[in-house]
C-alpha positions in Angstrom: 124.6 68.0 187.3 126.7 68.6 190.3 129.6 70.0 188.3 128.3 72.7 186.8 129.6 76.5 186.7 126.3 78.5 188.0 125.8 81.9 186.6 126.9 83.3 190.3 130.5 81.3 190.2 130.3 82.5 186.4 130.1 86.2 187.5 132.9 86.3 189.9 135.2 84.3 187.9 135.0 86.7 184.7 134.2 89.5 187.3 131.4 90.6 185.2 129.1 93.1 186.1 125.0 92.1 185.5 125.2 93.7 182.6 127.9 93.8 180.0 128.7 96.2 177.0 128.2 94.7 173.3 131.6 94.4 172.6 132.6 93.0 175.3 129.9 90.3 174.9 131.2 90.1 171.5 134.7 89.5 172.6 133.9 87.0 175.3 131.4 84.8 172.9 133.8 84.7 170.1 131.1 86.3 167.8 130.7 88.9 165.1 128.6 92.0 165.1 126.0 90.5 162.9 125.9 87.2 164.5 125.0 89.1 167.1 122.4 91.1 165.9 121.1 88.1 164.6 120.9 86.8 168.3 118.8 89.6 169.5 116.8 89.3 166.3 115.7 85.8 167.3 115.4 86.9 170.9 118.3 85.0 172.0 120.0 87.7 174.0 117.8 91.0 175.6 119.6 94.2 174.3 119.5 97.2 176.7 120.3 101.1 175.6 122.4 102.7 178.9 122.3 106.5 177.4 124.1 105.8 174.1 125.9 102.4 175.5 124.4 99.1 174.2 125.0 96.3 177.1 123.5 92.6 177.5 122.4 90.8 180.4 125.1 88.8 181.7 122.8 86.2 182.2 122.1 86.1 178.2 126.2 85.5 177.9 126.0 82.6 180.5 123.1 80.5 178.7 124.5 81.4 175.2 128.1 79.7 176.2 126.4 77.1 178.1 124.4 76.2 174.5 120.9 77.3 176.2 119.1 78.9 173.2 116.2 80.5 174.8 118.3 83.0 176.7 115.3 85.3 176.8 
């Protein structure tokens, strides 16, 4: 479809950065800490450790809100 939002025009209007901290994922999902370890359980979203930060592909957040279920 023509109409929709790409992950770029995604990016730049939540000025995200490619990769974003759990709870900030968290926040902009609308989702609970254990629905979201369930998430990376089933390999939904792609968990990174930064030093002791946690942060998520921004690219997992896009196809998760768009209803794509094999983010990874």
């Amino acid at each position: 479809m023509s109409g929709d939002l790409t992950l770029i025009d995604f990016i730049k209007i939540y000025s995200l950065p490619p990769n974003v901290a759990a709870d900030e994922f968290r926040k902009l999902a609308g989702i609970g800490n254990t629905r979201f370890y369930e998430l990376a359980k089933e390999g939904v979203i792609r968990l990174r450790k930064n030093g002791r930060r946690t942060t998520v592909p921004v690219e997992d957040l896009y196809k998760l809100l768009r209803g794509d279920q094999a983010a990874a």
